[in-house]
C-alpha positions in Angstrom: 63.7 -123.1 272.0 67.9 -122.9 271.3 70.4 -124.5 273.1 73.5 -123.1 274.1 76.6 -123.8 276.4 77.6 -122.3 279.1 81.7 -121.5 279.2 82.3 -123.0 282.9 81.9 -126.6 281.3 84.9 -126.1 279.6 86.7 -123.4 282.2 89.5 -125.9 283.6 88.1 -125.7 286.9 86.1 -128.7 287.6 88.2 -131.5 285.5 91.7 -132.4 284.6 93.0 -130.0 282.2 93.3 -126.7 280.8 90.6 -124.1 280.5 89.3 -123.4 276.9 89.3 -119.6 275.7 86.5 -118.0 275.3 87.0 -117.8 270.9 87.9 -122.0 271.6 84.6 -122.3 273.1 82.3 -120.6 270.2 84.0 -123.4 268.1 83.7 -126.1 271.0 79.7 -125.2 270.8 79.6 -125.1 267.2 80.8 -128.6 267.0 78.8 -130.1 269.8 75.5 -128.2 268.3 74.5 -125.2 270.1 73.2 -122.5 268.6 74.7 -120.2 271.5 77.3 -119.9 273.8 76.4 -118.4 277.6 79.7 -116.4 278.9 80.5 -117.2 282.6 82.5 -114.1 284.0 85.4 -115.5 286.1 89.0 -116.2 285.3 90.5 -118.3 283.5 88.1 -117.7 280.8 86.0 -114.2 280.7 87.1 -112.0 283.9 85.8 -108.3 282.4 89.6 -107.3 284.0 91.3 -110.1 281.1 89.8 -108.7 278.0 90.6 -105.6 276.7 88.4 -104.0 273.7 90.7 -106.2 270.9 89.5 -109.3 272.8 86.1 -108.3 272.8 85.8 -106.9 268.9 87.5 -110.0 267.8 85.2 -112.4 270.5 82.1 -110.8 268.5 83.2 -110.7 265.4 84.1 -115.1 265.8 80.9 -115.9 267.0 78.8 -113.9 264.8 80.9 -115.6 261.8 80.5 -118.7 262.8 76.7 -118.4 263.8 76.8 -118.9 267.6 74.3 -116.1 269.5 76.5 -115.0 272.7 72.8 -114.8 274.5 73.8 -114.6 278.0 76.6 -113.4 280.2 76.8 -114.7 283.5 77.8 -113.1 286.6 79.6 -114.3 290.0 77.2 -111.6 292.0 76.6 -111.7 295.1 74.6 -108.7 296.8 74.1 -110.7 300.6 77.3 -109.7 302.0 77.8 -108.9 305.9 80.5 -106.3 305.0 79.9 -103.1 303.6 83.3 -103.3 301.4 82.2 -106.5 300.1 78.8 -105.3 299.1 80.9 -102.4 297.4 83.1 -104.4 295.6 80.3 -106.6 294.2 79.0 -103.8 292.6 82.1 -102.5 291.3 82.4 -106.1 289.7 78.8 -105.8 288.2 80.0 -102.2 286.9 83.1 -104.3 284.7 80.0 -107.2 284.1 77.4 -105.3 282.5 80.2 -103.0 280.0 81.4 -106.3 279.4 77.6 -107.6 278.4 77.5 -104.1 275.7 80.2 -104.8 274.4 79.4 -107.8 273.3 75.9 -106.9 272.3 74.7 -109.2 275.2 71.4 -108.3 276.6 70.8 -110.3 279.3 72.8 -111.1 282.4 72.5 -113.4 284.6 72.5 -112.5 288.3 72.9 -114.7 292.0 70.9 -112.8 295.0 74.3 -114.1 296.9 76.9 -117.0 296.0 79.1 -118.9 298.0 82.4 -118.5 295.9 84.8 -121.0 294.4 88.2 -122.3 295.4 90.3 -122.7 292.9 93.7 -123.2 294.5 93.4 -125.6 297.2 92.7 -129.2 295.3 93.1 -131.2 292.2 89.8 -129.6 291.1 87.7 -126.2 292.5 85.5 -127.1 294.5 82.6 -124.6 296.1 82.5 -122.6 299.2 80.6 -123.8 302.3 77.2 -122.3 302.4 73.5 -123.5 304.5 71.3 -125.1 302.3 68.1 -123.1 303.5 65.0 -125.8 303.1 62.0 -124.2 301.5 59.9 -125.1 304.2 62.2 -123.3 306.9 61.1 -119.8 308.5 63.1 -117.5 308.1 65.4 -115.9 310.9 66.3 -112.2 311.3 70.1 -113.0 309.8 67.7 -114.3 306.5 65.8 -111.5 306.3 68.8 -108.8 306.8 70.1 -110.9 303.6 67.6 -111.0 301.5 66.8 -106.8 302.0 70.4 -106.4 301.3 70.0 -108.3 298.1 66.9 -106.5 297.4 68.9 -103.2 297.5 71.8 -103.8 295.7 70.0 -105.7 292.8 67.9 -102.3 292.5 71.7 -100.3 292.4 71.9 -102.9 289.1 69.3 -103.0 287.5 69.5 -99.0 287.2 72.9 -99.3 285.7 71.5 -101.9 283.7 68.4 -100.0 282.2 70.7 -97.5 281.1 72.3 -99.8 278.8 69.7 -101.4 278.1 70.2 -104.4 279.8 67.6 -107.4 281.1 69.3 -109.2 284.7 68.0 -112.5 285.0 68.0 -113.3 288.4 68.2 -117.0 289.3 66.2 -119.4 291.2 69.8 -120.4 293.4 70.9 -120.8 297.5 71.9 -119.7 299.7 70.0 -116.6 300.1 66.7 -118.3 297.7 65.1 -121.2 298.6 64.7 -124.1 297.1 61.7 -123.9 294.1 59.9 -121.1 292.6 58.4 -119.7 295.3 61.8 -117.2 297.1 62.8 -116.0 293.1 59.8 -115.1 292.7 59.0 -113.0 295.9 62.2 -111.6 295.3 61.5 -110.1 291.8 58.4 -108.8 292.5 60.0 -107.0 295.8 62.8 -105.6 293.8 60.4 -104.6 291.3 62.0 -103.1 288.4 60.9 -104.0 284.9 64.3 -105.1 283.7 64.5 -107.7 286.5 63.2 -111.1 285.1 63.8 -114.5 286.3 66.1 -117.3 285.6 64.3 -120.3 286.1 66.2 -123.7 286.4 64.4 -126.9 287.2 67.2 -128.7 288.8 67.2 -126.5 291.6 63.8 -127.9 292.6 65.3 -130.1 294.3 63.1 -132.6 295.1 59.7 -130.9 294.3 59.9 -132.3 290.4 56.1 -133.3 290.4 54.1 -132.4 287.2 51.9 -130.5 289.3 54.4 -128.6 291.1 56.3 -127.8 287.9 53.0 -126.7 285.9 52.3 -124.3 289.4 55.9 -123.0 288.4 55.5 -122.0 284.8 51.9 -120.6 285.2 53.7 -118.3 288.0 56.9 -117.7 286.7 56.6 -118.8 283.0 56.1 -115.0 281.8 58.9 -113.6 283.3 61.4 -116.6 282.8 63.8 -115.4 280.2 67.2 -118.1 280.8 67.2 -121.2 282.2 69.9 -124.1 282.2 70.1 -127.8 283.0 73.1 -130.0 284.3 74.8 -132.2 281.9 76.6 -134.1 284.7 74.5 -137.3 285.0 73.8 -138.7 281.9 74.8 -142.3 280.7 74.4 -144.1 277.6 73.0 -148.1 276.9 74.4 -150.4 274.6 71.5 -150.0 272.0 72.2 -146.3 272.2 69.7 -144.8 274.5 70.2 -142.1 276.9 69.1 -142.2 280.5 69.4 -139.5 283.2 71.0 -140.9 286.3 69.6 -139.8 289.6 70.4 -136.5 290.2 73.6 -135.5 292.8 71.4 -132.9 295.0 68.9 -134.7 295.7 69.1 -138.1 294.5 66.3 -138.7 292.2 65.3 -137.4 288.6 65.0 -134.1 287.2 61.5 -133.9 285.6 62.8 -131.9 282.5 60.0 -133.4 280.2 57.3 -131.6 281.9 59.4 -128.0 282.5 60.2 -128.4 279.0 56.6 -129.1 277.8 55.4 -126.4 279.9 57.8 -124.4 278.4 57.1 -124.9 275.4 52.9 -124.6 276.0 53.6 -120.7 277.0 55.9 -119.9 273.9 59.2 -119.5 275.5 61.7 -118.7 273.0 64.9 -118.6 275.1 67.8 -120.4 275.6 68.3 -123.9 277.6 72.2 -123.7 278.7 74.1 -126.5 279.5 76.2 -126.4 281.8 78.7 -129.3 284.0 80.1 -127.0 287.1 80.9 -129.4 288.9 83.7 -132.3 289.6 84.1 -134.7 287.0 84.7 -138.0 288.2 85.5 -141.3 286.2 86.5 -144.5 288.1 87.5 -142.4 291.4 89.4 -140.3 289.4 89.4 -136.9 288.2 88.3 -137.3 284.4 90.2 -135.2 281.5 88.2 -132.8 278.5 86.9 -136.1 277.1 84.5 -136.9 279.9 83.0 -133.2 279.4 82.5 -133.4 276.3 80.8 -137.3 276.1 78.5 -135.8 279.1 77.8 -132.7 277.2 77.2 -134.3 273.7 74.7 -137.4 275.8 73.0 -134.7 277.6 72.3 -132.3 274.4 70.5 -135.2 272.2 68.6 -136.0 275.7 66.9 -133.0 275.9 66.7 -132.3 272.4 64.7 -135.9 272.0 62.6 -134.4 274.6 61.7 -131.6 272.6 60.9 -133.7 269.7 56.9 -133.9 268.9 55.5 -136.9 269.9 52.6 -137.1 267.3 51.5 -134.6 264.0 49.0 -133.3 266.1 51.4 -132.3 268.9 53.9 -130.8 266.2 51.1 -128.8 264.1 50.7 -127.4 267.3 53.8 -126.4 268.2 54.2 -124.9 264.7 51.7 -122.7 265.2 52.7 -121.3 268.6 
């Protein structure tokens, strides 16, 4: 498995400072580790309306010199809308997403079934749009279901556009219009059933379901169409001796059981990427923390998951050798 990072940790949105570019951030991932860098399309950064076809030669041509895989791009979709303009402009947007994803010899790209939007001009830091948090165990009303058939239908529109190009969407496991789990990405997928729909499968947004045995009922459903997933580099401290420790997590308030995802993971084959990404406000001592605080939570939360990784006996690492 390779890590990369994705370019809204260091997009000037969510702490105090300015955004990095996206050529500054192939070096920023270089330096911190990554083998890859995952390209988040909204301004400041990587808006498909900023970067003409210099930008993008000279974007491909840095980051295949210095050995960084751009290996996702990430888009701002949202397919749920009430309005039939909005539902029209989102695909207009996805048009400018996926030329942007050939350009840059990107094959996959990530998708949301709907999201609630940013706002970028209102505080100190963005902060997210309102949105209900639909629990798993909820049944669904008739303003759900008009949602999720709309999503349905314009992921379809996509992934046509897609094909053509030869584009993968990765459509992710993320509210409002998903639930909670495995379970809602999954259904979804299989509804919208095209065979360049795959999953993005990220264990934080579990929630609270971060049992072994849910997480092993996860990957033997999912773990064959999983093709991105990320993890949050937000809560992550480090002791006095030098060891890292996860901190409860901020949506739900315990731990994120990335050992066993990962193991489980790793027990199918999965050769993707694990993207890192801190989207959300960075706060030191009640205040809002500069570049530095993303980068110590970055670099803590990198060598966490890559000492997860590690083999913990010959045995264990002859065998993952010859996976």
């Amino acid at each position: 498995m390779k890590f990369a990072l994705l370019t809204v940790s260091y997009g000037g949105l969510f702490y105090a400072g300015k955004a990095l570019s996206i050529e500054e951030q192939i070096l920023k991932a270089k330096e911190l580790g990554f083998d890859g860098l995952s390209i988040e399309t909204k301004r400041p950064v990587a808006s498909p309306l900023d970067l003409n076809k210099q930008d993008r030669i000279r974007i491909k041509e840095l980051a295949a010199s210095e050995g960084i895989s751009l290996c996702a791009m990430e888009s701002m979709s949202n397919f749920a809308g009430r309005y039939m303009e909005d539902r029209e402009n989102n695909l207009a947007m996805m048009q400018f997403v996926l030329e942007l994803a050939n350009d840059l010899n990107i094959s996959v790209v990530k998708i949301f079934a709907a999201w609630p939007g940013i706002i970028n001009d209102e505080e100190q830091v963005a902060m997210y749009g309102q949105f209900d948090r639909i629990p798993y165990y909820k049944k669904l009303s008739p303003d759900d279901l008009r949602k999720w058939h709309r999503s349905v239908k314009g992921i379809r529109e996509v992934a046509a556009k897609a094909a053509d190009l030869g584009i993968t969407l990765a459509l992710q496991n993320h509210a409002p219009v998903i639930r909670p789990g495995y379970e809602d990405v999954l259904a979804m997928m299989q509804e919208i059933d095209r065979p360049n729909v795959k999953l993005c499968l990220d264990v934080p947004l579990f929630y609270d379901r971060q049992s072994d045995e849910y997480i092993q009922e996860a990957i033997a459903h999912c773990g064959e169409h999983t093709i991105l997933t990320h993890y949050g580099a937000w809560n992550f401290s480090q002791e006095a001796d030098g060891k890292i420790l996860e901190e409860p997590s901020p949506s739900f308030g315990g731990q994120t059981n990335y050992k066993n995802f990962f193991q489980e993971l790793d027990r199918i084959g999965y050769e993707g990427f694990l993207v890192s990404e801190y989207c959300l406000p960075a706060i030191k001592n009640h205040q809002y923390a500069g570049i530095e605080e993303i980068d110590k939570a970055t670099r803590l939360s990198l060598q966490y998951m890559k000492d997860l990784l590690k083999p913990s006996s010959p045995a264990q690492a002859k065998a993952r050798m010859s996976v």
